[in-house]
C-alpha positions in Angstrom: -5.0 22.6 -11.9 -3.9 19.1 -10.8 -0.6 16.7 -11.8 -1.2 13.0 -11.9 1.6 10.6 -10.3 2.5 7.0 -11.5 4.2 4.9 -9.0 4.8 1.3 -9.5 6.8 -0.2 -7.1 7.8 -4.2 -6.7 9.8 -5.8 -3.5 10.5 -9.4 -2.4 11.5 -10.2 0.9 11.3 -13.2 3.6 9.1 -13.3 6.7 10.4 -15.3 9.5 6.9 -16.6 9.9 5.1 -20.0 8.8 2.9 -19.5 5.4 0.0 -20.1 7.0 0.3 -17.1 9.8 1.7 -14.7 7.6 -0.7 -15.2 5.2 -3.8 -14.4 8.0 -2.2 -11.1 9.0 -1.6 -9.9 4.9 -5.2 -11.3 4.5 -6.4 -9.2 7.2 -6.3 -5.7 5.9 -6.9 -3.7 9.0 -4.0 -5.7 10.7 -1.9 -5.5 7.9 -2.5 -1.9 7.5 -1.7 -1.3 11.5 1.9 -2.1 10.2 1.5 0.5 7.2 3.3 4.4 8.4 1.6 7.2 8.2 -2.1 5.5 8.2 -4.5 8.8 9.3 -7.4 5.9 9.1 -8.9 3.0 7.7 -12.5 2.7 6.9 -14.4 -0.2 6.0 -16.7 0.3 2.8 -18.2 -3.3 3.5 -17.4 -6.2 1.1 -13.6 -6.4 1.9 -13.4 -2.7 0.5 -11.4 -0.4 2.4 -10.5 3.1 1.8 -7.3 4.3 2.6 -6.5 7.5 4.1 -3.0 9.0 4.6 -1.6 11.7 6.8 -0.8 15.1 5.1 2.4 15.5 4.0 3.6 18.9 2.7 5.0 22.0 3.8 3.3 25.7 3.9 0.1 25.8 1.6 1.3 23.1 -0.2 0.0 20.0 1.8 -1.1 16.3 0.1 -3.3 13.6 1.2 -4.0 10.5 -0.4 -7.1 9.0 -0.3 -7.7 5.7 -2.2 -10.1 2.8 -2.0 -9.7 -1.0 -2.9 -10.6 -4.2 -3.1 -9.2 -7.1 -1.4 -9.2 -11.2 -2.2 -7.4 -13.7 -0.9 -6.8 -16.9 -2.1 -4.6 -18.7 0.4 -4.4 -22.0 -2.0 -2.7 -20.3 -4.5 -0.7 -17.9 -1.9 -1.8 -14.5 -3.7 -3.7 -11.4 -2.2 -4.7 -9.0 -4.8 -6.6 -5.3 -4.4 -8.2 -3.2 -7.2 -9.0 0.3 -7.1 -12.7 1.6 -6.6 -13.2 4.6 -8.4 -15.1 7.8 -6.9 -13.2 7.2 -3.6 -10.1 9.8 -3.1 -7.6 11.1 -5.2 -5.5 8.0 -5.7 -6.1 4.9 -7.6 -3.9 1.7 -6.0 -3.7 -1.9 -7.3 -1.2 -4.8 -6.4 -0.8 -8.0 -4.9 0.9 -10.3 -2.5 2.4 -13.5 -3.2 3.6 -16.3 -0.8 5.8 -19.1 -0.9 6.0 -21.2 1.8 10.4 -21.4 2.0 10.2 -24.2 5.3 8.3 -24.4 8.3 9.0 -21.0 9.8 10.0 -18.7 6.4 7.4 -17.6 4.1 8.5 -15.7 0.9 6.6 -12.3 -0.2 6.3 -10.8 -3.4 4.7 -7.2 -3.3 3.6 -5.8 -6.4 1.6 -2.3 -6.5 0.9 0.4 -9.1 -0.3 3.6 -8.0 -1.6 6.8 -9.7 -2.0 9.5 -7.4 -3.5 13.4 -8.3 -2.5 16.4 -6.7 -3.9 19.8 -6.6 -1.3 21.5 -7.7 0.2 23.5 -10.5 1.4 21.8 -13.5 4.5 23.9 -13.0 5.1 21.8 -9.8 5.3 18.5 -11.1 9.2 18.1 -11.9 10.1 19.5 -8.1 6.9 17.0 -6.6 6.9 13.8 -8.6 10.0 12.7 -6.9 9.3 14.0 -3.7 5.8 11.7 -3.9 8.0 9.0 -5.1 10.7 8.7 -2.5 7.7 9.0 0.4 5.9 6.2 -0.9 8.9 4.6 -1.1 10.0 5.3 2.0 6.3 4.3 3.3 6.3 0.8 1.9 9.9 0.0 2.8 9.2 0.8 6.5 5.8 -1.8 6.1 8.2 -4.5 5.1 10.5 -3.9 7.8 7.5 -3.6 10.3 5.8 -7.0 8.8 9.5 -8.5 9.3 9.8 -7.3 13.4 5.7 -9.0 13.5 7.5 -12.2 13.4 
């Protein structure tokens, strides 16, 4: 048996950096993701594809992993990064996007956007005690990227 996930989670915070640098390293995936927690590793499908692979989290026999694969384009005219999931890779499914505004010569504004869907082998009887458990980690995951993008600059 397996419980599906739905996480959708939106922040907006300022990079002491000038547009055009902060923009290379989001662009970049495999630098950007070097500033992502709790990255087990990275692999390049080709095409700007990436699949995602987290450490285990969990306790006793009850241990998660998220595996997802996206995506990536950049279009650094109209400041936005997007990803979109590509099925048959992993147990997640993980879309979203940047966007930057340049705020003056050495701030750049960010806008992150993601949804996430995320399944679980576990039993249905689980879900109340794990859904929130999932949901604070990722939360706790992407906050700590956007404090670790912040110290870059």
């Amino acid at each position: 048996m397996a419980i599906t996930v739905s996480i959708e989670l939106n922040r907006d915070i300022d990079i002491p950096g000038a547009y055009n640098e902060v923009f290379d390293l989001l662009a970049d995936v495999p630098r950007s993701a070097s500033y992502f927690p709790k990255v087990d590793d990275l692999v390049d499908l080709g095409d700007n594809v990436y699949r995602w692979e987290m450490e285990k989290i969990g306790v006793d026999k009850y241990t998660i992993q998220t595996v997802y694969a996206s995506k990536y384009k950049a279009d650094r005219d109209s400041g936005k990064i997007t990803w979109e999931p590509v099925k048959g890779e992993g147990n997640g499914v993980v879309k979203g996007s940047w966007q930057l505004t340049e705020k003056g010569e050495k701030t750049t504004n960010a806008r992150f956007h993601t949804e996430a869907e995320l399944t679980v082998p576990l039993p249905g009887l689980l879900k109340l005690a794990v859904n929130p458990v999932i949901k604070r980690e990722f939360n706790s995951l992407v906050d700590t990227y956007m404090a670790n993008l912040k110290k870059a600059f």
